[in-house]
C-alpha positions as a Markdown table, in Angstrom:
| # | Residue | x | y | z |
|---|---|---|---|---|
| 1 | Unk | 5.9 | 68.1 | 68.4 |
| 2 | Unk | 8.1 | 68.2 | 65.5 |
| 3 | Unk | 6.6 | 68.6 | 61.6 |
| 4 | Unk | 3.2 | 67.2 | 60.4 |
| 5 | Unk | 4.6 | 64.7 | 59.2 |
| 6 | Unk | 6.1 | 63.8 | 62.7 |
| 7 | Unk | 3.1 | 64.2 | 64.3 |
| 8 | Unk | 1.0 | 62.3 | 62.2 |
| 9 | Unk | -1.2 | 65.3 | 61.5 |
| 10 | Unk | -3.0 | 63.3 | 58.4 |
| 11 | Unk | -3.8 | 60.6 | 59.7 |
| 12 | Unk | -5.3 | 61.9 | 63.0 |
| 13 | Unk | -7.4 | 64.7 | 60.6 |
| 14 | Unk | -8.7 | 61.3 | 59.0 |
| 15 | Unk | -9.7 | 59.9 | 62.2 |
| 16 | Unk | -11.1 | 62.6 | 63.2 |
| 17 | Unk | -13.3 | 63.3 | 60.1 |
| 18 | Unk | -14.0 | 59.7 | 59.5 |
| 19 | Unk | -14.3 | 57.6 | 62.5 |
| 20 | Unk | -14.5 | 54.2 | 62.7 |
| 21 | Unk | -18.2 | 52.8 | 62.9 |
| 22 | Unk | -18.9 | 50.0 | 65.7 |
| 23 | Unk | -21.7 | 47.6 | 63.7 |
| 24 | Unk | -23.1 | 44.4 | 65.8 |
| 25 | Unk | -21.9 | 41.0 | 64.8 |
| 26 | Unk | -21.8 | 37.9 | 65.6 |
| 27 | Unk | -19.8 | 36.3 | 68.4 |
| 28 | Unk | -17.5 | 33.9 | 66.5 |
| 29 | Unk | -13.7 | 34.9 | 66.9 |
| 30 | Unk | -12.7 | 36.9 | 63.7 |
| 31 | Unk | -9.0 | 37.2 | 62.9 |
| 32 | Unk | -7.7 | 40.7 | 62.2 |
| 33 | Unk | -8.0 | 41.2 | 58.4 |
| 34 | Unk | -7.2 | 44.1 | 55.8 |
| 35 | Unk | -7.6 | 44.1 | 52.0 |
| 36 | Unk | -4.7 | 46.9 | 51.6 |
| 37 | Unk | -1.9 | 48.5 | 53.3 |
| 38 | Unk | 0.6 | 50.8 | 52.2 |
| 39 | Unk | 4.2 | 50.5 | 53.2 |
| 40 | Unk | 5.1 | 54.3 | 53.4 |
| 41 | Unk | 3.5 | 56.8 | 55.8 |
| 42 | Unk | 3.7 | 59.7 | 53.2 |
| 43 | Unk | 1.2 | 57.6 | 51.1 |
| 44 | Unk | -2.5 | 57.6 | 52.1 |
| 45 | Unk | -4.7 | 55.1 | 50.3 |
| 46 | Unk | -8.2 | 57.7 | 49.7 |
| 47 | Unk | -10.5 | 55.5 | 47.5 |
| 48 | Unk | -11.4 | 51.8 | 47.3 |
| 49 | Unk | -14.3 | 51.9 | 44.6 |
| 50 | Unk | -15.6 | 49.4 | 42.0 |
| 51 | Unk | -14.4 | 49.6 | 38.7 |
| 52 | Unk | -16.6 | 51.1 | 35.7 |
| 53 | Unk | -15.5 | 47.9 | 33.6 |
| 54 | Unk | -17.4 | 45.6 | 36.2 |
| 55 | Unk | -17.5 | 43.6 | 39.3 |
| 56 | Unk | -14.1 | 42.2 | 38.4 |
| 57 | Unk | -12.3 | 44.9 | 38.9 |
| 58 | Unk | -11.8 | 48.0 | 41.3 |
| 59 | Unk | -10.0 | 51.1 | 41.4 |
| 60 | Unk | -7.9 | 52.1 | 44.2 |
| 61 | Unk | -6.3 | 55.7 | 44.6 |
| 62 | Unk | -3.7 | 57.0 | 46.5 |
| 63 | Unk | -1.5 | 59.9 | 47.1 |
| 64 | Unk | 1.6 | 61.3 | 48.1 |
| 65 | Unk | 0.6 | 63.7 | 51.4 |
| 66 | Unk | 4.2 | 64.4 | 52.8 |
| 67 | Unk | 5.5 | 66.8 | 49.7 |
| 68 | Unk | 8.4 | 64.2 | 49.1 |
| 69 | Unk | 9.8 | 61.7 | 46.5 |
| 70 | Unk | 8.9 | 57.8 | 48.1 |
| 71 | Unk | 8.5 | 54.7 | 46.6 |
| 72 | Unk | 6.0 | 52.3 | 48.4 |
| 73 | Unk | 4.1 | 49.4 | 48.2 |
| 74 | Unk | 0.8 | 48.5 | 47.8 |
| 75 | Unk | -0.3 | 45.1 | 49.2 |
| 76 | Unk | -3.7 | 43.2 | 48.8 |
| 77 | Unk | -4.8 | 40.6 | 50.5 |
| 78 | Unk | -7.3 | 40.2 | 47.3 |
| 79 | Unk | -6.9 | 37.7 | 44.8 |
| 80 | Unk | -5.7 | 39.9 | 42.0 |
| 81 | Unk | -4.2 | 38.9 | 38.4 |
| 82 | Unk | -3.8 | 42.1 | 36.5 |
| 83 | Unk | -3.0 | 45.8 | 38.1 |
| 84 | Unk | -2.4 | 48.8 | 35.3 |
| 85 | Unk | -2.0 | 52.8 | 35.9 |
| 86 | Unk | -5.1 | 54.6 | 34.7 |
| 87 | Unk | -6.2 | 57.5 | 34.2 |
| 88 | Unk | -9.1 | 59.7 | 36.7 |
| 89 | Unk | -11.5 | 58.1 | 33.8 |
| 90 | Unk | -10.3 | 54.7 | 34.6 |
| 91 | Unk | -8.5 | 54.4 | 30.9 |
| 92 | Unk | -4.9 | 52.8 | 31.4 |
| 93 | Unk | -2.6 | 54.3 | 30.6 |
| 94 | Unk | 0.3 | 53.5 | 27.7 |
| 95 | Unk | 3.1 | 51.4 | 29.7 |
| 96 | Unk | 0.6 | 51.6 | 32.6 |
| 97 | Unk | 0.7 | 48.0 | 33.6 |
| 98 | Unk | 2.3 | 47.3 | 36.6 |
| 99 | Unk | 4.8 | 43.9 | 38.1 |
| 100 | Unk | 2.7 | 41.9 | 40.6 |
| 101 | Unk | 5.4 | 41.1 | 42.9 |
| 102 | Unk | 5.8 | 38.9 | 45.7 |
| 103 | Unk | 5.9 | 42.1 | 48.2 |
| 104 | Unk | 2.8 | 43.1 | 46.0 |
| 105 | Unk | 2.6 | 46.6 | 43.8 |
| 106 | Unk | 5.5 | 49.2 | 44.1 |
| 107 | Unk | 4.6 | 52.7 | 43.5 |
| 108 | Unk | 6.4 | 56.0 | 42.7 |
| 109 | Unk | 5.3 | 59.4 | 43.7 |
| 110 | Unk | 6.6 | 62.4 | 43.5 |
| 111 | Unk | 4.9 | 65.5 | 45.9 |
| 112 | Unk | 1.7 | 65.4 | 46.3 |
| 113 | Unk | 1.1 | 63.4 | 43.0 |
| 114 | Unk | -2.3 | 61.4 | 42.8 |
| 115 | Unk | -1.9 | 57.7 | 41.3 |
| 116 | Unk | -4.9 | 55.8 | 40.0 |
| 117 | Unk | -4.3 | 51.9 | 39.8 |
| 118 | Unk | -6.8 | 49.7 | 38.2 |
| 119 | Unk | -6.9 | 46.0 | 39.8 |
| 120 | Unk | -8.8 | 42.8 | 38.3 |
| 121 | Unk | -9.4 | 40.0 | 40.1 |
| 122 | Unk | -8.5 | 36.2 | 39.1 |
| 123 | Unk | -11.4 | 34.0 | 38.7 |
């Protein structure tokens, strides 16, 4: 009912297409635990993927699926000390680097744009 983006069409397509995986484990009590979220539904996070620089880094893209103007945040878990805009070549990009904040990364897309953000780890 409603639009697509009422009805959640994208993120059922990516359930759909790439279901979750049961692997066995041990029996110890695990707390839930994510190393991203996204504050806006109109944002999907696509690609988690080590940098090109190195283990100390990885590259995390995201995009705007709704065809609308959002900010949102990015949040990590991760111990992270630097995070720049780059470039699909992993280059930053001039005035790239961005604020960590307390509520973590904030973002700003306009339709359908595709943003590329380059994070590096604290030792």
């Amino acid at each position: 009912a409603g639009s697509f983006q009422e009805a959640g069409v994208i993120q059922q397509a990516y359930n759909l297409n790439f279901p979750l995986h049961v692997v066995p484990a041990s029996r110890a009590p695990c707390p839930a635990w994510s190393a991203f979220s996204v504050s806006s539904p109109a944002i999907v996070l696509e690609t988690v993927k080590q940098a090109g620089a190195g283990p100390e880094a990885v590259v995390v893209r995201l995009y705007e699926a709704h065809g609308s103007t959002v900010t949102a945040w990015l949040q990590t878990s991760l111990p992270v000390k630097e995070a720049m805009l780059c470039d699909l070549l992993e280059r930053p990009l001039a005035q790239g680097r961005l604020p960590l904040e307390q509520r973590g990364l904030r973002l700003s897309f306009t339709p359908f744009r595709v943003l590329s953000v380059l994070l590096v780890w604290s030792r």
